[in-house]
N, C-alpha and C positions, 0 to 999 in steps of 0.2 A: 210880547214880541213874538212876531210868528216864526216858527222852526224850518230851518230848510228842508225842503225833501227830500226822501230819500233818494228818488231819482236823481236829482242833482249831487247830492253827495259821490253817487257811483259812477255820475259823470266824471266827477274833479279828481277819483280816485282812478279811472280809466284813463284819462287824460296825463295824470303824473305817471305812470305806470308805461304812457308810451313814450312818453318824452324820456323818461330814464331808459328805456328800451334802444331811443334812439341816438340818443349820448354814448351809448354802450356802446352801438355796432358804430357808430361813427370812430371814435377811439379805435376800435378793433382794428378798420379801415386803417385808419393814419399811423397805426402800428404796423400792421401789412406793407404797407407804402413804404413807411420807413426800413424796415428789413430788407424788402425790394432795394430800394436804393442803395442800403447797406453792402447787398450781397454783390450789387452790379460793378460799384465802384472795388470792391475788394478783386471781382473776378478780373477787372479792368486792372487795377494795380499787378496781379498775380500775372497776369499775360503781359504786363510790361519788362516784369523780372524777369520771367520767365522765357522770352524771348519769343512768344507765339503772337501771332496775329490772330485778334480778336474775329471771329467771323459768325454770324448771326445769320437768320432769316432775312432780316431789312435787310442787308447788305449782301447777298448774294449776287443781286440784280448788278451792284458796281464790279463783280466779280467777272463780268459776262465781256463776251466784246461787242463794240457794235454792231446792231442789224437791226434791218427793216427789213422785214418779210413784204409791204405792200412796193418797194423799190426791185422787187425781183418777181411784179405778178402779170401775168402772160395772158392777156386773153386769146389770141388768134397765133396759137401755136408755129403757122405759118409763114405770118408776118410779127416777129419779132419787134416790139417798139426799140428806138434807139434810144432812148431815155435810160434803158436797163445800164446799172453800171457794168462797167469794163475796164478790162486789160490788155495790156499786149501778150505776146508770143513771150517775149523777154522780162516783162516785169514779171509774168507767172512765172516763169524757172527760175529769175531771182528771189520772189518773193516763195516760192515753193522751199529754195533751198535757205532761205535763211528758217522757214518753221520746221524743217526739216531737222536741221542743227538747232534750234531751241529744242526741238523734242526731244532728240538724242543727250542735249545738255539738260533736261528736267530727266529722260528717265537715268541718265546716270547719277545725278543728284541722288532718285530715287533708290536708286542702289549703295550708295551709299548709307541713306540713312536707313537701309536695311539691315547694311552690314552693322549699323550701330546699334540697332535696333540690340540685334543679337550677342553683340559684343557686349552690352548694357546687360543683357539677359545672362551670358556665361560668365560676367562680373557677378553676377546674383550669387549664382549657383557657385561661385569658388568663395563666395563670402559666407554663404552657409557652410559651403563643406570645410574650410577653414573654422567655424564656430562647432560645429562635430567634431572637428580635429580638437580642440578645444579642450573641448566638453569631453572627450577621449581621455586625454592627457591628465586632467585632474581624473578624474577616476582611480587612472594609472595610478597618479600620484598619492591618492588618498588610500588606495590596495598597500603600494609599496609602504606606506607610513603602517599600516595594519598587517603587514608582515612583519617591518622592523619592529615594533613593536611586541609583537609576538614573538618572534627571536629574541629580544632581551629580556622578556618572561621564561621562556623556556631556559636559556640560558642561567637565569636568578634559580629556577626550580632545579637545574641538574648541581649547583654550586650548591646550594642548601641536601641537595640529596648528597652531594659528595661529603659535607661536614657534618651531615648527622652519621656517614659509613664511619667516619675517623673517630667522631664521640663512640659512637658503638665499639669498635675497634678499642681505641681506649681503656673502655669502659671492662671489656672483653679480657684483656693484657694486664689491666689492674687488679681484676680477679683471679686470674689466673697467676700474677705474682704472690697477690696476698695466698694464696692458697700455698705457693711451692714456700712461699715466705713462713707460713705457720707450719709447714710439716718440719721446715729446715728447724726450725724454733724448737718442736718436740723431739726432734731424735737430738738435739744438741740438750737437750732437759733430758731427755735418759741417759745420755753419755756421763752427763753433769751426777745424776742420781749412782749410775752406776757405779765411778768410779767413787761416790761418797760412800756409797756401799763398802767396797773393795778396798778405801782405806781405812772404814770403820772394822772390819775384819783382818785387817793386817796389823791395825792398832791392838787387836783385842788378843790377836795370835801373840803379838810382841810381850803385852802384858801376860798374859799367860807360862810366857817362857821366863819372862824376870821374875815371875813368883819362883817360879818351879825354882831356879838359881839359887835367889834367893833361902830359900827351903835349904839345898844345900851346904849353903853357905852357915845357914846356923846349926850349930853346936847341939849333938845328940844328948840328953840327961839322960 
């Protein structure tokens, strides 16, 4: 059975190669497309909330007012065709004063949404500086917790300093008792001694006299 060629191999491998090439970018496309449409109808919804009028490129043109430039073209400057349109004396001062007052009524409009403009804008700024006022306040509030706090440490230190004074103190006054305590103790032990002394010597004086008596009392041989 005879072999395909190579050439034709590298044909069928070129060929699948651009057909997936082209599967690819087509998808891409109809992805493209699809987000397009996605973003149009979204932006369309958004301006209907929104309360804006959608206004585009294509639509400018409806934005416009009517005119023909070839209904106002002049060849013989001198002789005017009567074909040009026209007005009167009277419909121009009417029609003058009714644009007149739409102008004054659109730019006061426009002043207005000026003023909102701005008013929108110092709502901004008193929203922020209300959120700094805020952000102030805790602060404030997290200092004043971190000083109370610290006052009822310091206070705990000065109360423990004060009850170790009084153990010292104490400590100080119980020493100084037991001390006056034992001397009272040994001059009341010498009083004690002393007068044992003093009546061991008055006892011994006493007997010494009853001998002597005694002696006396017997009978010379």
């Amino acid at each position: 059975m005879p072999r395909p060629s190579l050439s034709k191999n590298a044909s069928q491998r070129r060929g699948k190669s651009l057909a997936k090439k082209t599967v690819s970018k087509a998808t891409s496309t109809v992805k493209a497309v699809q987000n397009t449409v996605k973003q149009v109808k979204e932006a369309a919804q958004y301006s209907e909330m929104s309360g804006l009028n959608p206004l585009g490129v294509e639509s400018v043109q409806d934005e416009l007012p009517s005119f023909q430039p070839a209904d106002y073209r002049v060849k013989d400057p001198l002789n005017p065709p009567e074909s040009l349109p026209q007005v009167s004396q009277g419909e121009f001062i009417k029609a003058s004063r009714i644009y007149d007052g739409a102008t004054r009524a659109v730019q006061l409009t426009g002043k207005a949404f000026d003023l909102t403009r701005e008013r929108l804008l110092v709502e901004g700024k008193k929203a922020k500086t209300f959120s700094a006022g805020v952000q102030a306040a805790t602060a404030y509030e997290k200092v004043k917790s971190d000083l109370a706090n610290y006052q009822t440490q310091l206070q705990g230190t000065k109360q423990s300093e004060i009850a170790l004074g009084v153990a010292k103190l104490q400590t100080t006054t119980a020493q100084a008792i037991a001390a006056q305590t034992e001397k009272e103790l040994s001059e009341k032990l010498a009083i004690a001694q002393a007068g044992a002394e003093l009546a061991a010597l008055q006892t011994q004086e006493k007997q010494t006299k009853l001998a002597e008596f005694k002696l006396l009392l017997t009978p010379q041989v």
